[in-house]
C-alpha positions in Angstrom: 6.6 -0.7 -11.1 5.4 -3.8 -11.1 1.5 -4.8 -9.6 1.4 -8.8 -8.8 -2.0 -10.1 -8.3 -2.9 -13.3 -6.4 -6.3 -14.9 -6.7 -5.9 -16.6 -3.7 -5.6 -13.7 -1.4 -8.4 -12.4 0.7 -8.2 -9.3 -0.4 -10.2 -7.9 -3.3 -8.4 -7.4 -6.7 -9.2 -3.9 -6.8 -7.5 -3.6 -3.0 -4.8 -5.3 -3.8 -4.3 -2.6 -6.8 -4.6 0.3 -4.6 -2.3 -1.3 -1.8 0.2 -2.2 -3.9 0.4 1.5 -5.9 0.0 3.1 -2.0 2.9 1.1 -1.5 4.9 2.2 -4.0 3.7 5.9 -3.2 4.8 6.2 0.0 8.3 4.4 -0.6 9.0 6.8 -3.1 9.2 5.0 -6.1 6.2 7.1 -7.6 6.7 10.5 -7.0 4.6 13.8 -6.4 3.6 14.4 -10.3 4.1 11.7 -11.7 1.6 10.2 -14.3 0.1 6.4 -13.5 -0.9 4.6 -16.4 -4.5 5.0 -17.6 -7.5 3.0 -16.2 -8.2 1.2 -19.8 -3.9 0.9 -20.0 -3.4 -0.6 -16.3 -6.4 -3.1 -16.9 -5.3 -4.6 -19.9 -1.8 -5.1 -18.6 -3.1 -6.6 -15.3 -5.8 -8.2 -17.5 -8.6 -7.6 -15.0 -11.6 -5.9 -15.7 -11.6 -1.5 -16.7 -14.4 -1.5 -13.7 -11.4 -3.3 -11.4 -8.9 -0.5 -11.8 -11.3 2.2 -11.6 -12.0 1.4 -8.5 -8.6 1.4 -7.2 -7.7 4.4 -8.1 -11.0 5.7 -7.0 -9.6 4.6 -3.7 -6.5 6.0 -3.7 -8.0 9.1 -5.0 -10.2 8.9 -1.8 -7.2 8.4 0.5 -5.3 11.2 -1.4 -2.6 9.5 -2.7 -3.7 10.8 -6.3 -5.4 13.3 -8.1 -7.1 13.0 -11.1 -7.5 15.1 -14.3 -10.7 14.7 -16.3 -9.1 14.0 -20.1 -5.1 14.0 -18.8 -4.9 11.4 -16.6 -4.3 10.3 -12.8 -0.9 12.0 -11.0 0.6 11.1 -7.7 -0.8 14.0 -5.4 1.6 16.7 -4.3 0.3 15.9 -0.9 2.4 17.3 2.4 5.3 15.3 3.7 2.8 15.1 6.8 0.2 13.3 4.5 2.7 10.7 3.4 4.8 10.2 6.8 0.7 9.3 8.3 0.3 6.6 5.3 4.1 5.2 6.8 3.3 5.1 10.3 -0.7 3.8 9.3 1.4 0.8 7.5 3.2 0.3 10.5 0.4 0.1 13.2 -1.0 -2.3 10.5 1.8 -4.4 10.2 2.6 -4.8 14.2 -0.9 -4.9 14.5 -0.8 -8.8 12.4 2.0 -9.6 14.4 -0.1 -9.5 17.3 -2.9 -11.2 15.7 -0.3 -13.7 14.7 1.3 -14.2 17.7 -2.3 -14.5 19.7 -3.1 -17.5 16.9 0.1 -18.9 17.3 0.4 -19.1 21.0 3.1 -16.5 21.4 2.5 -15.1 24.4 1.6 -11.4 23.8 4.2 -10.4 26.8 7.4 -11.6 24.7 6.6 -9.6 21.6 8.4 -6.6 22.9 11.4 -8.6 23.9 11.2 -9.8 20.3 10.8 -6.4 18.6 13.6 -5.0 21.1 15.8 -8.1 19.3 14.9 -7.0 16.0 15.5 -3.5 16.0 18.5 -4.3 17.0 19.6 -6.4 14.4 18.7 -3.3 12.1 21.0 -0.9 14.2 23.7 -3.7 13.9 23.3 -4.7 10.1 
C-alpha cells in the first residue's frame, strides 16, 4: 500500500497518515491481522519524522482500527463487521457532507443536489 503525502493539504501529516491507512482498512486491502510496518520503518520510508507516525497510529489505535503489541508490532484490529461497516457509512456522511459545503460555495442550489445524486446512482446501476 502505498501512503502519498502532500505538503500542501490542510490536513496534518500525521492525519493524512491515519486517513490514508483507515482508508485502506476499511476497503479491505489491509486485513484483520495483518502486521503494518513499524513506527521507525513507516517514517523512514515516508521520510517524516518517528514522532509523525506515532501519532497516526496512536490515532487509529484510538479509533480501533489497530491494536498494538508492545515488542511485536501494530495489527489491523479484528474488530466486528459492525465496527468497520460504521467507519464506511462515517466516510460517506463525510463525503456528501463536502459536497454540500461545495455546492453552498459554489452556488449550487442545495435543492438540486438530490436530483444530482438520484443521476449518479444511476449511472452506477447502469455502468
Amino acid at each position: 500500500m502505498d501512503i502519498i503525502l502532500s505538503n500542501s493539504s490542510d490536513l496534518p501529516i500525521y492525519e493524512q497518515i491515519a486517513a490514508q491507512l483507515e482508508r485502506a482498512i476499511l476497503n479491505g486491502e489491509l486485513a484483520a491481522g495483518e502486521r503494518l510496518p513499524s513506527i521507525r520503518s513507516l517514517a523512514n520510508d515516508l521520510r517524516v519524522s518517528v514522532i509523525t507516525t506515532k501519532r497516526a497510529y496512536t490515532e487509529l489505535e484510538h479509533r480501533g482500527f489497530i491494536d498494538t503489541v508492545q515488542g511485536k508490532g501494530s495489527f489491523v484490529s479484528g474488530g466486528s463487521a459492525e465496527l468497520l461497516q460504521e467507519g464506511r457509512l462515517r466516510r460517506v456522511e463525510h463525503l456528501l457532507a463536502r459536497a454540500v459545503d461545495e455546492a453552498a460555495a459554489t452556488g449550487v442550489p442545495l435543492a438540486e443536489l438530490p436530483a444530482m445524486l438520484d443521476l449518479l446512482i444511476q449511472d452506477v446501476r447502469e455502468g
